[in-house]
Backbone as CSV, one residue per row, in Angstrom:
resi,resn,N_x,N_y,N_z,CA_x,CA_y,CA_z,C_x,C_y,C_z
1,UNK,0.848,-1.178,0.000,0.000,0.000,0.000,0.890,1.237,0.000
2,UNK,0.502,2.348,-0.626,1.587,3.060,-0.880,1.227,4.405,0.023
3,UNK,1.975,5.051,0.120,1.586,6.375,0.787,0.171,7.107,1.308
4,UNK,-0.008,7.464,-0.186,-0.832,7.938,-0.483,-2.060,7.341,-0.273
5,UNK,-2.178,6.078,-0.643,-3.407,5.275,0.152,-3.805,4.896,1.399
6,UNK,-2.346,4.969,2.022,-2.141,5.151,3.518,-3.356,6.259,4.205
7,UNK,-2.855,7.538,3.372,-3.195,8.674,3.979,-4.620,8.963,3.890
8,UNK,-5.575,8.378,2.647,-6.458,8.146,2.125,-7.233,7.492,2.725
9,UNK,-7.404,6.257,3.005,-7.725,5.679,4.245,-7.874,6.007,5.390
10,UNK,-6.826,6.815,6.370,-6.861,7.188,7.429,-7.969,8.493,7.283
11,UNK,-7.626,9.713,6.366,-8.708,10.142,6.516,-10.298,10.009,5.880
12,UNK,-10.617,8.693,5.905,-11.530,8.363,5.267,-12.286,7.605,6.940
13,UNK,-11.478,7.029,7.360,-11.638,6.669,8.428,-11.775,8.049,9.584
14,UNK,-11.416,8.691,9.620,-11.496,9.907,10.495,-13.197,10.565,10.063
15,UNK,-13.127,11.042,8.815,-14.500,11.678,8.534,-15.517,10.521,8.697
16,UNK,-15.392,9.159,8.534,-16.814,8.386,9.024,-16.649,8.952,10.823
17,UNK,-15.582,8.916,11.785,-15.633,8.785,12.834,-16.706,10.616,13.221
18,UNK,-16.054,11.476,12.498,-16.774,12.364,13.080,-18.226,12.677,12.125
19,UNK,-18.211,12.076,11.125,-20.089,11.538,10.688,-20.756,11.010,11.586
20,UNK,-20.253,9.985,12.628,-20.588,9.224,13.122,-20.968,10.064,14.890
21,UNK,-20.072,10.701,15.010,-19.839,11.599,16.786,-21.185,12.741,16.107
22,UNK,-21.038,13.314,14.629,-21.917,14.704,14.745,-23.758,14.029,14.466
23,UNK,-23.537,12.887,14.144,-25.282,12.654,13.581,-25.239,12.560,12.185
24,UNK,-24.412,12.897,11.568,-24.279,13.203,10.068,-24.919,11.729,9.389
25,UNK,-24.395,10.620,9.785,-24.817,9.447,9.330,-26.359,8.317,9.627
26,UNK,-26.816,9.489,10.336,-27.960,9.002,11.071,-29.175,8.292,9.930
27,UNK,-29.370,8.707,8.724,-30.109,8.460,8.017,-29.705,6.735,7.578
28,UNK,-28.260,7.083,6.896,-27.448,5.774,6.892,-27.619,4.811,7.864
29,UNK,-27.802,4.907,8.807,-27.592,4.018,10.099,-29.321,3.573,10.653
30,UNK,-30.312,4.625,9.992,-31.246,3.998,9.738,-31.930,3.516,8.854
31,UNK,-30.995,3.437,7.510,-31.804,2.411,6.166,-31.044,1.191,6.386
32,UNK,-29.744,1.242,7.397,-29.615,-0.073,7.874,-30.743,-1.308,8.707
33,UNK,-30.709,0.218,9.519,-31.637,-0.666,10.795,-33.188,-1.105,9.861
34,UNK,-33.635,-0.270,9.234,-34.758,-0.438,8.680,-34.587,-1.701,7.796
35,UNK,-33.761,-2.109,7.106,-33.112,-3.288,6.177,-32.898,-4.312,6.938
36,UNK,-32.940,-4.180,8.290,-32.518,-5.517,9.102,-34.008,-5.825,9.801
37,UNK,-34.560,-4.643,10.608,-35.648,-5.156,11.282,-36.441,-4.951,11.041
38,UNK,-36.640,-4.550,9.387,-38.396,-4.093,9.117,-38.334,-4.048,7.510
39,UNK,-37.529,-5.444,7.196,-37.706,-5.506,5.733,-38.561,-5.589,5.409
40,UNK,-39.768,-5.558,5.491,-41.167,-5.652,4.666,-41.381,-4.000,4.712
41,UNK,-41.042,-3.026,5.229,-41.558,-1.485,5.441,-40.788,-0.898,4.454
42,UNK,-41.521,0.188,3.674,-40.936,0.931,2.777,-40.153,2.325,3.820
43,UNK,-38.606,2.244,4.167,-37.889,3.292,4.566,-38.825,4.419,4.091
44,UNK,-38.490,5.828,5.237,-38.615,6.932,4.636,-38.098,7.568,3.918
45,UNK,-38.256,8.605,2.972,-37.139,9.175,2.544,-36.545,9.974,3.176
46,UNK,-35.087,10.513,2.674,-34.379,11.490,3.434,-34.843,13.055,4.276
47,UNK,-35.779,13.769,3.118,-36.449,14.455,4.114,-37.420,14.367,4.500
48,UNK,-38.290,13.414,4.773,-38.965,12.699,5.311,-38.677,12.620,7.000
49,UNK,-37.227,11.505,6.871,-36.632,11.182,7.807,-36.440,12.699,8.932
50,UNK,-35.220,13.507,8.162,-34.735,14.400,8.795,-36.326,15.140,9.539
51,UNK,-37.173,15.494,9.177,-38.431,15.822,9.302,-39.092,15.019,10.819
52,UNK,-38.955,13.945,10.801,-39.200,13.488,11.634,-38.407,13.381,12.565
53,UNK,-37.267,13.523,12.768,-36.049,13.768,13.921,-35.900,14.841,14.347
54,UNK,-36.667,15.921,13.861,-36.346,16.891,14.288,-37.685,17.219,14.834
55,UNK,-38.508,16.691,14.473,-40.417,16.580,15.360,-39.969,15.716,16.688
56,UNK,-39.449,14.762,16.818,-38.519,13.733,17.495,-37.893,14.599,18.852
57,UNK,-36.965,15.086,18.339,-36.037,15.400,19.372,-36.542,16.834,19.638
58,UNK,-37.424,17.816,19.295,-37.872,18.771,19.867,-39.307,19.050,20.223
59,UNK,-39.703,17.911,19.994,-41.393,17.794,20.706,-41.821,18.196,22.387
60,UNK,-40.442,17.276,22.652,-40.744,17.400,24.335,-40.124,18.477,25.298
61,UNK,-39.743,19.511,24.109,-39.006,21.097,24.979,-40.210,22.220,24.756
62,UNK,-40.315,22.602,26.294,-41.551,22.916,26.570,-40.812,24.466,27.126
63,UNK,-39.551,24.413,27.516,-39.332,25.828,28.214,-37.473,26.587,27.365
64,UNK,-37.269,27.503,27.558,-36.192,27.989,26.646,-34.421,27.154,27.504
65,UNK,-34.996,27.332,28.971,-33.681,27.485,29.875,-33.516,25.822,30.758
């Protein structure tokens, strides 16, 4: 493996890691899950998805502080 593929790799491996720490891959990680435990269900689509994660995670904030 030569240098350059070295280096290629590593940061290929770095940007999944911080896809992975920021949420970035979240969609990915659920047409997995959806492919494993609910193969008969048609996935959502992407903004679909995002749409619903964000109904998701800010439904239950009721005050600013």
């Amino acid at each position: 493996m030569t240098v350059l593929a070295q280096l290629q790799q590593s940061c290929a491996s770095v940007w999944s890691v911080v896809r992975e720490l920021s949420g970035d891959d979240a969609y990915e990680r659920y047409l997995q899950h959806q492919a494993l435990a609910h193969p008969h269900e048609q996935p959502l689509e992407r903004a679909a998805f995002f749409k619903a994660e964000q109904h998701r995670k800010w439904e239950g904030v009721r005050r600013c502080c």
